[in-house]
C-alpha positions in Angstrom: 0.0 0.0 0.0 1.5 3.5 -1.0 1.2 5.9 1.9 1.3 9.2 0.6 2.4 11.2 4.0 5.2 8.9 4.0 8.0 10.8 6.0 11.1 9.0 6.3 12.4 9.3 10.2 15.6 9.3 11.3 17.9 6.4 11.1 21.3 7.2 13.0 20.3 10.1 14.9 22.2 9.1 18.5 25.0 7.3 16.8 26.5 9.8 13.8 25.2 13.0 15.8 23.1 13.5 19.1 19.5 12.5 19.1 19.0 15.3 21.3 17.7 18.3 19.5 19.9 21.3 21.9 22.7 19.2 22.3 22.5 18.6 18.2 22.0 22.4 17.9 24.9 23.6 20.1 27.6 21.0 18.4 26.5 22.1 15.1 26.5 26.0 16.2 30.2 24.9 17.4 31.3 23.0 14.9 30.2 26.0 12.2 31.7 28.5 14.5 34.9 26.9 13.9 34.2 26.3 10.4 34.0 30.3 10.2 37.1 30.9 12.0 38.4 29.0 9.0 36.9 30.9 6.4 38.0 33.8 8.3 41.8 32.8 7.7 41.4 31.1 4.5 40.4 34.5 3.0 43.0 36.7 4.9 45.7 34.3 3.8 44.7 34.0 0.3 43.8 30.5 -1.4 47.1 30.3 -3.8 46.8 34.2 -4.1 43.0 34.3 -4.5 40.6 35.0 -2.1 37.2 32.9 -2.4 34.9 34.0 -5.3 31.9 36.1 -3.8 28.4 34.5 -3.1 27.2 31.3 -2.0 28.6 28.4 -3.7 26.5 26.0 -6.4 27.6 22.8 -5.0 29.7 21.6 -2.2 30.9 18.0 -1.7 31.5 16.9 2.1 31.8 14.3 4.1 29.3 12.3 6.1 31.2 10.3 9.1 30.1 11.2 12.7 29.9 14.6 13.8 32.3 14.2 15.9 34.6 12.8 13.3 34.1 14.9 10.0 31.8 17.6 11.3 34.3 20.0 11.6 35.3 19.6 8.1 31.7 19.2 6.4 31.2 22.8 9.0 33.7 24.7 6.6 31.5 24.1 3.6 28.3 24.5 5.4 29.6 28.2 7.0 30.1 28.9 3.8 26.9 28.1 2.2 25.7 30.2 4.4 25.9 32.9 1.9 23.1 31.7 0.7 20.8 32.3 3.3 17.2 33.6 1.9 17.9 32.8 -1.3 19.1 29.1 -1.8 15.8 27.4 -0.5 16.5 23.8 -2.1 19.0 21.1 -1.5 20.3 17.7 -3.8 21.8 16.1 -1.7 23.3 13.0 -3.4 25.4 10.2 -1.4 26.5 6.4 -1.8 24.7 3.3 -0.9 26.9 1.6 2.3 23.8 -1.1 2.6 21.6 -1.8 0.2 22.8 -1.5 -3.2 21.1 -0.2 -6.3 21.6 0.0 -10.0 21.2 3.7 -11.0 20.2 6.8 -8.9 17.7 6.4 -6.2 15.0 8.8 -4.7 12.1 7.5 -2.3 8.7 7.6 -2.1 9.2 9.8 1.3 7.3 13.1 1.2 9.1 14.7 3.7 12.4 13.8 6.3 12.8 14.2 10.0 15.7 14.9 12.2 15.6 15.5 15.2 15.7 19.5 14.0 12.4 19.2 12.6 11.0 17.9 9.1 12.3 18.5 5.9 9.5 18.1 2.6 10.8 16.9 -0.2 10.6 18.5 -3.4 8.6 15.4 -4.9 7.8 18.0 -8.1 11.2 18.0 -9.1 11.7 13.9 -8.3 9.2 13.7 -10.6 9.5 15.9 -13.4 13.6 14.0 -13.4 11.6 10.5 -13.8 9.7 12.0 -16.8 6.2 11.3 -15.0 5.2 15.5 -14.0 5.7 17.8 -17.7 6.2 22.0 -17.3 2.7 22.3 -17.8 1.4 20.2 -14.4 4.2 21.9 -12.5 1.3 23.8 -10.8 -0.9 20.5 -9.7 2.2 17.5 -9.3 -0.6 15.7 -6.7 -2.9 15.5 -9.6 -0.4 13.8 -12.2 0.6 10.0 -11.9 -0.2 9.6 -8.2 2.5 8.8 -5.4 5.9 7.5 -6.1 6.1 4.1 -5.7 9.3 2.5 -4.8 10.6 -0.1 -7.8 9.2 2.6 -10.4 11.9 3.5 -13.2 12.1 6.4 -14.9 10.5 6.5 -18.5 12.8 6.5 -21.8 12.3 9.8 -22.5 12.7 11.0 -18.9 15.7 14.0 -18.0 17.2 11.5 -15.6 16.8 8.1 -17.4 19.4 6.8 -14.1 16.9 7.7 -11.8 14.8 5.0 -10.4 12.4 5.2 -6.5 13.9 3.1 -4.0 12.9 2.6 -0.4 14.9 0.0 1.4 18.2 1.9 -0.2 17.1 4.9 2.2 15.8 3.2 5.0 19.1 2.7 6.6 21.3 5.1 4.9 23.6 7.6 6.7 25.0 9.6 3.8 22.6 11.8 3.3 21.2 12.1 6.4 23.7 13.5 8.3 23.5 16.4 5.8 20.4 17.7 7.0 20.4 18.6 10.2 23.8 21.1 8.7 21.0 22.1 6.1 18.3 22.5 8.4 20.8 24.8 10.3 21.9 27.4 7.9 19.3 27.5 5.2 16.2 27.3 7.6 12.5 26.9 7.2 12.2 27.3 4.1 14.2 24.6 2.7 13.4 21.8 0.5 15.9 18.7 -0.5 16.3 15.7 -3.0 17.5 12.9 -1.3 19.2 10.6 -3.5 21.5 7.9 -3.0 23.8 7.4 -6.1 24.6 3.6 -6.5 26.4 1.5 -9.4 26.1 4.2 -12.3 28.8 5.6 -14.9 29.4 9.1 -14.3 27.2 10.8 -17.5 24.4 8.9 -15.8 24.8 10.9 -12.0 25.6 13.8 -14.1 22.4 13.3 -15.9 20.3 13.5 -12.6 22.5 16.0 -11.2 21.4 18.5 -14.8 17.6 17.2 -14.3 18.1 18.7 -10.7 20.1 21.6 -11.2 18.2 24.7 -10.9 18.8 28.1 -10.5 20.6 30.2 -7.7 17.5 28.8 -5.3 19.3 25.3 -5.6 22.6 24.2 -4.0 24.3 20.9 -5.3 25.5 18.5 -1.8 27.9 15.5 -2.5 28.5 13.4 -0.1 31.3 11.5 0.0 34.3 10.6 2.4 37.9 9.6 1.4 39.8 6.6 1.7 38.9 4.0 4.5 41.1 2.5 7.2 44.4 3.1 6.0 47.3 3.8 8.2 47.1 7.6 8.9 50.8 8.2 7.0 49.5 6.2 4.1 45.7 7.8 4.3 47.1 11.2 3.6 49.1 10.3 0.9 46.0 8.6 -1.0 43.7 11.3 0.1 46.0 14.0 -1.5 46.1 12.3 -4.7 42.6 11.9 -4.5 41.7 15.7 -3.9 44.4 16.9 -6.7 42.2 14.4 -9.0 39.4 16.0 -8.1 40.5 19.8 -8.0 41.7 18.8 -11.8 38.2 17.5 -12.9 41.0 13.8 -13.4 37.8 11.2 -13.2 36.6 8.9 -12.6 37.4 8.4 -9.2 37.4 4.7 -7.4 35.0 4.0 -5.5 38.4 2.4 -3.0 39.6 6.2 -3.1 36.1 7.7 -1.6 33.3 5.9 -0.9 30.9 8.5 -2.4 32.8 8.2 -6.1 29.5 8.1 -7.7 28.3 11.0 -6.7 31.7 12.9 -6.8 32.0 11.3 -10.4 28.5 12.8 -11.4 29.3 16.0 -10.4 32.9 15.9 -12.1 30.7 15.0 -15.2 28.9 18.3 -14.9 31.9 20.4 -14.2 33.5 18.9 -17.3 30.6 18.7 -19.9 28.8 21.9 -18.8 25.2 21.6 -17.9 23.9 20.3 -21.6 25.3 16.7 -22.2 27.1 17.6 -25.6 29.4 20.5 -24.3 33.2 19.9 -24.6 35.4 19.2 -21.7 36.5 22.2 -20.0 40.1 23.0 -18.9 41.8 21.7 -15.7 40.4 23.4 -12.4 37.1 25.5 -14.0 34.5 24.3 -16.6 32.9 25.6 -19.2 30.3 24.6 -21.7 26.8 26.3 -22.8 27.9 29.7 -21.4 29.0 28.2 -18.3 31.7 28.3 -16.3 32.5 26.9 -13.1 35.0 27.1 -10.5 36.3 24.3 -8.3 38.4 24.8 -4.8 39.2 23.0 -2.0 38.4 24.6 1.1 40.2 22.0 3.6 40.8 18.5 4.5 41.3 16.2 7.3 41.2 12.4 8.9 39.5 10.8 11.8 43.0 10.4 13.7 42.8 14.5 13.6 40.4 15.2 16.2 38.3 17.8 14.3 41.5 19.8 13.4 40.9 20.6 9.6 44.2 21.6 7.3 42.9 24.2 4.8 44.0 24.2 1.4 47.5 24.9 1.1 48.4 24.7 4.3 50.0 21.0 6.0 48.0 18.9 7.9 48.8 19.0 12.1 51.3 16.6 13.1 50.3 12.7 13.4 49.0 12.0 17.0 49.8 7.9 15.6 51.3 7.5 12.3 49.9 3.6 12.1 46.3 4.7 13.4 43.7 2.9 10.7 41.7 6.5 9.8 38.8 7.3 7.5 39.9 10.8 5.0 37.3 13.7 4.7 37.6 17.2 2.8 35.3 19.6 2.0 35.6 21.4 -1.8 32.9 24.4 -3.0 32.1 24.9 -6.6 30.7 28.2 -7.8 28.9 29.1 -11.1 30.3 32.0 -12.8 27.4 32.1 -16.1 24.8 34.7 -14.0 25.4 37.9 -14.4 27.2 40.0 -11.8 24.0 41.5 -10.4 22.5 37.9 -9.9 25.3 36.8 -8.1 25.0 40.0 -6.7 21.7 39.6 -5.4 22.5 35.9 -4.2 25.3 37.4 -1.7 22.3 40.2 -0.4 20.0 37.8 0.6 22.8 35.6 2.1 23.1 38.6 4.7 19.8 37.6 6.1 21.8 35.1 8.2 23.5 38.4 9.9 19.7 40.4 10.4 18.9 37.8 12.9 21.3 40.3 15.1 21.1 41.0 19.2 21.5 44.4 17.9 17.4 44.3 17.3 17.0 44.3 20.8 15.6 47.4 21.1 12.1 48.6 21.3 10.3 49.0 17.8 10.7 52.7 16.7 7.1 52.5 14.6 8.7 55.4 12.4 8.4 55.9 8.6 11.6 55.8 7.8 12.6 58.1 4.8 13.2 55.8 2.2 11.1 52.9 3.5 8.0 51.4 2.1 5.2 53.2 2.2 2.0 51.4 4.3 -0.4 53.1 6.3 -1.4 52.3 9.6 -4.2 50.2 8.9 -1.2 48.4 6.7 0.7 47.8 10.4 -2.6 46.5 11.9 -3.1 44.1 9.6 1.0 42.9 9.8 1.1 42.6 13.0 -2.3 40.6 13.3 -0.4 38.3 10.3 2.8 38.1 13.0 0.4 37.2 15.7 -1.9 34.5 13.3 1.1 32.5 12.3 2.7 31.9 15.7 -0.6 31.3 17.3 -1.0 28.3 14.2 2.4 27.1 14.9 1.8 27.1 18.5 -1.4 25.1 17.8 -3.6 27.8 19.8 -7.0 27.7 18.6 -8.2 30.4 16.6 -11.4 31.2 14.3 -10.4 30.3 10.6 -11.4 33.8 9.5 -8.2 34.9 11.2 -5.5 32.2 10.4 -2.8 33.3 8.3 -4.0 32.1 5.0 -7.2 33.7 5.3 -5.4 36.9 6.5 -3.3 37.2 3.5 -6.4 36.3 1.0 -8.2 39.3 2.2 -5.6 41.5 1.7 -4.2 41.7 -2.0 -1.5 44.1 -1.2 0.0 41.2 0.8 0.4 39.5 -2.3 3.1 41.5 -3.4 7.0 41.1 -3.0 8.3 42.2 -0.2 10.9 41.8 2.6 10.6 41.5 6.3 11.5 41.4 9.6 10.2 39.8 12.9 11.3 40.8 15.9 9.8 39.1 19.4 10.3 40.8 22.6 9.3 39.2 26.4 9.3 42.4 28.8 11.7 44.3 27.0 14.2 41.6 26.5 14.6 40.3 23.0 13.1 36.3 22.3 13.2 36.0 18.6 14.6 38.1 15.4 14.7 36.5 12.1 14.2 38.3 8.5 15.3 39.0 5.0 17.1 41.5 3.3 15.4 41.1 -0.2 12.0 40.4 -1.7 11.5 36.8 -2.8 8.4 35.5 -1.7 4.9 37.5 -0.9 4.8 40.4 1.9 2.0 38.4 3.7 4.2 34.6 3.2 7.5 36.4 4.5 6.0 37.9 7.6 3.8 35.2 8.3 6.6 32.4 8.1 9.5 34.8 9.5 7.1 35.5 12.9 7.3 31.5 13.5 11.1 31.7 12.4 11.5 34.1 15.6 9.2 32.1 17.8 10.8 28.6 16.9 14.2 29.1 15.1 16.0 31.6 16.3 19.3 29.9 17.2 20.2 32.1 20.3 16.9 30.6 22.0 14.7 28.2 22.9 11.4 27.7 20.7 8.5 29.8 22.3 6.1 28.1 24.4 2.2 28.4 24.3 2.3 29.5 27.9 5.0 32.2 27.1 2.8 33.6 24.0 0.8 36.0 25.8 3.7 37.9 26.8 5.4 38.4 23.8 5.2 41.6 21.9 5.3 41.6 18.5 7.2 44.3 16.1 7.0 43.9 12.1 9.8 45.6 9.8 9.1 45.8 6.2 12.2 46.7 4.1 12.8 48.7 0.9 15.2 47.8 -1.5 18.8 48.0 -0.8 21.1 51.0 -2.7 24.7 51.1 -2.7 26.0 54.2 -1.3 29.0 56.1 -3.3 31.2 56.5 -1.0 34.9 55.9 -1.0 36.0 56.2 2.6 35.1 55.3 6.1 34.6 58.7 6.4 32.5 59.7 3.4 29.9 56.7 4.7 30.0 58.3 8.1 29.2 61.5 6.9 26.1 59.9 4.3 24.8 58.3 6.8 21.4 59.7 8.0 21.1 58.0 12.0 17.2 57.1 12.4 16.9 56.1 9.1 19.3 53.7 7.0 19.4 50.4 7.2 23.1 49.8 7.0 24.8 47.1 4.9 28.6 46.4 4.4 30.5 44.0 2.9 34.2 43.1 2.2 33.9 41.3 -1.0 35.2 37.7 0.5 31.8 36.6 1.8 32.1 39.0 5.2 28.8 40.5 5.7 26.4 42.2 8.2 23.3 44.5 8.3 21.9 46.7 11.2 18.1 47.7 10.7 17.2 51.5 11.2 16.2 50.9 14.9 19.6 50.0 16.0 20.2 53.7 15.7 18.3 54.2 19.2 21.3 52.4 20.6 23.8 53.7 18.4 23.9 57.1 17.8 27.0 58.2 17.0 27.4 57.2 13.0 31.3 56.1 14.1 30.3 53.8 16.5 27.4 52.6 14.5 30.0 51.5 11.9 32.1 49.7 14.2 29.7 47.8 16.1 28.5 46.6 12.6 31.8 45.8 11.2 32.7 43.9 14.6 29.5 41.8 13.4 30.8 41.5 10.1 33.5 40.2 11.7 35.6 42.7 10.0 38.5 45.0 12.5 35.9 47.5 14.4 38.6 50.2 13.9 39.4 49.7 10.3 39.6 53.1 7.9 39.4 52.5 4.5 39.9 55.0 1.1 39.9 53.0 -1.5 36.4 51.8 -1.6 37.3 48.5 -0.4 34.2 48.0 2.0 30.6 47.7 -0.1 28.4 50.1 1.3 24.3 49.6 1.2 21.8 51.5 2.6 17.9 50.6 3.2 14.7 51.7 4.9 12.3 50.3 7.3 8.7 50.7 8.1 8.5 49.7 11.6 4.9 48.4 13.0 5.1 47.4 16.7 2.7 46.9 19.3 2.0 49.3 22.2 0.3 48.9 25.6 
């Protein structure tokens, strides 16, 4: 029998990573704390001379050992995806079979996957459109079109991804992709979708075939999973690994399946790099691809070995000294791919949204302002009402507080066209003065009325400084709702010349140094920081940029944005 709410539950929660959801939360908050300190260094060294290219990247491949094994090294990948934050809102995630293994690429006929994080849907839409059963034109109805997937169904001749097949008892068990999620869950948030697939006996045009079905746009980030070579002597384990990572850094496939256990996979994605994202482009040059218009580039970001005790090596610098040179060790590393095709202001636009992962700031701690602010968006007061009402709805539904269906969320936003339109948003919770949740955007993707309504139960539940509200605590929470104009650069050269632009009150201040360091304070941080100089500095300390750094030559990117502020008063 096909069970269409078919969630697929966690299988090695407790033995790759804690089964407990704040102990899982604070190792993966320390694990990508460290895999920022990394990033941090890997950009004021220089990676052979070059700093990281800007944005998120398209695709990562990682490892998937226990957390306590690879996590640190998988953590310097996921910190930097973190780029993406707001914008990428879909996963493949593609690993080996250790258990049961299949001929071809599997999906499931899971709708959703839970960790102990939460649940993660699926994006069966795109599963299906890949096996050739869902065309363009049902892309708005996929429940409609075939029925469920069934595990032992194939993909039709004709299909994108004629690899692809649905298979059940490959997932049931598997760890490769699982332990990606919960890293997922953690940087991209709510909003996320994934594409579980585990990658078994296939050439590599065939992954690299599911992998193009798959691909997407700058919404969708590309995760290979895949550790190194498996229970070698440590001395002999990095010497395999590094020929293994310069084979891979020089698009040199196929890799065995003895060299990394996720070769599939990594061999599907080399296909890509090398071919380009149409199946008849021509191989690409060593260490970047291009085909179709595309171009690609490939860099390792670090690598390591279970005899390391979460110390990671980043690329081009030695590994730490041997603790046991005989030690039998499993080899990780962590490489990020970017896409170069989009145009600068895409990518541009990808990096802005990524600063949503900085908005979630203590520095929203103060009280809501309820100003116009110059250059915001321009809503009346009847416009706040119904935003904050909206705020309240959708953490009253989360909280599974009854309510009359005339004023749940949906119903909110389908009387009120105007909340059909784009728009950005804030969401800031406060219990007695004392900040509880803050969680936002930077950009317009979505709907006003979907942003503020899913952004008030991002503050209530997902805010990673604190625990998820409570329906007891709800009545004394106060609720404040930021919408967000578009941000502008500002042409300034200096430190000096932003200072003096600067208009306290009233910009929402962005800055950026180019290499993926990036904050933003909203227009109400003003009421604690007055002084435009110490304004700067406090942000740049969030960046994690030198408070006290001067600058001339326009090497900090300067943005500025307004806010309409709506908050409740007693």
């Amino acid at each position: 029998m096909v069970r269409a709410d078919f969630v697929r539950l966690a299988a090695v929660a407790g033995a790759f990573y804690p089964d407990d959801r704040v102990v899982l939360k604070k190792m993966i908050s320390r694990q990508l704390d460290y895999g920022r300190e990394l990033l941090a260094k890997l950009e004021d060294d220089g990676n052979d001379g070059d700093s990281l290219p800007q944005g998120a990247p398209k695709a990562v491949i990682v490892p998937h050992a226990g957390y306590v094994y690879s996590g640190t090294t998988a953590a310097l990948a996921y910190a930097l995806l973190e780029r993406g934050r707001g914008t990428i809102r879909r996963a493949v995630i593609v690993g080996p079979t250790h258990r049961v293994p299949v001929r071809g690429v599997a999906c499931s006929s899971a709708v959703a996957f839970e960790t102990p994080l939460g649940t993660v849907p699926i994006d069966v839409a795109s599963e299906r459109r890949a096996l050739g059963l869902l065309s363009g034109d049902d892309a708005d109805r996929p429940d409609d079109v075939g029925g469920a997937l069934r595990s032992g169904m194939c993909a039709l001749p004709d299909a994108p991804a004629p690899a692809l097949i649905v298979d059940d008892p490959t997932h049931a068990q598997e760890h490769a992709v699982e332990v990606q999620i919960p890293f997922l869950q953690t940087v991209f948030g709510p909003d996320l979708e994934i594409v579980p697939l585990n990658a078994g006996d296939a050439t590599p045009r065939e992954v690299g075939d599911v992998l193009r079905a798959l691909w997407g746009g700058p919404e969708t980030v590309i995760v290979i999973s895949s550790d190194l070579s498996h229970y070698h002597p440590q001395e002999y384990a990095r010497e395999l690994d590094d020929e293994t990572i310069d084979a891979i850094a020089h698009l040199h496939g196929p890799i065995h399946p003895r060299r990394a256990c996720g070769a599939y996979p990594v061999n599907g994605l080399l296909d890509v790099l090398a071919r380009g994202l149409h199946p008849d482009s021509s191989p690409a040059s060593q260490g970047s691809a291009a085909g179709d218009d595309v171009a690609f580039d490939l860099l390792l970001l670090g690598r390591s070995t279970s005899g390391d005790d979460g110390v990671v090596a980043l690329a081009g610098e030695p590994r730490p000294a041997m603790r046991d040179p005989d030690e039998a060790v499993v080899g990780y590393s962590s490489f990020a791919i970017w896409q170069e095709s989009e145009s600068a202001g895409g990518v541009r636009t990808a990096e802005r949204d990524a600063a949503s992962r900085n908005g979630s700031d203590p520095a929203s701690e103060q009280e809501a302002s309820g100003h116009d602010a110059g250059h915001g968006v321009d809503r009346d007061a009847d416009h706040g009402t119904v935003l904050l009402k909206l705020a309240r709805a959708a953490i009253r539904e989360h909280l599974g507080l009854d309510d009359d269906p005339a004023d749940r969320p949906n119903a909110i936003i389908a009387r009120h066209s105007w909340l059909d339109e784009p728009g950005a948003s804030f969401v800031t919770l406060t219990e007695q003065g004392d900040l509880r949740g803050c969680i936002g955007t930077l950009e317009a993707y979505r709907s006003l009325g979907r942003d503020v309504a899913d952004h008030a139960v991002d503050a209530a539940s997902r805010d990673p400084r604190f625990m998820p509200v409570t329906s007891r605590e709800y009545p004394l929470l106060d609720v404040e709702v930021s919408v967000l104009s578009r941000p502008e650069p500002i042409a300034v050269r200096s430190r000096t010349e932003l200072e003096r632009a600067l208009k306290p009150g009233e910009d929402g201040l962005i800055l950026a140094d180019g290499r993926g360091r990036r904050a933003t304070f909203l227009p109400q941080v003003w009421e604690q920081l007055p002084d435009p100089h110490d304004f700067v500095s406090h942000l740049l300390a969030k960046a994690g940029i030198t408070p006290s750094l001067d600058w001339d030559h326009s090497e900090i990117e300067c943005e500025r944005y307004g806010v309409t502020a709506y908050a409740e008063r007693e």
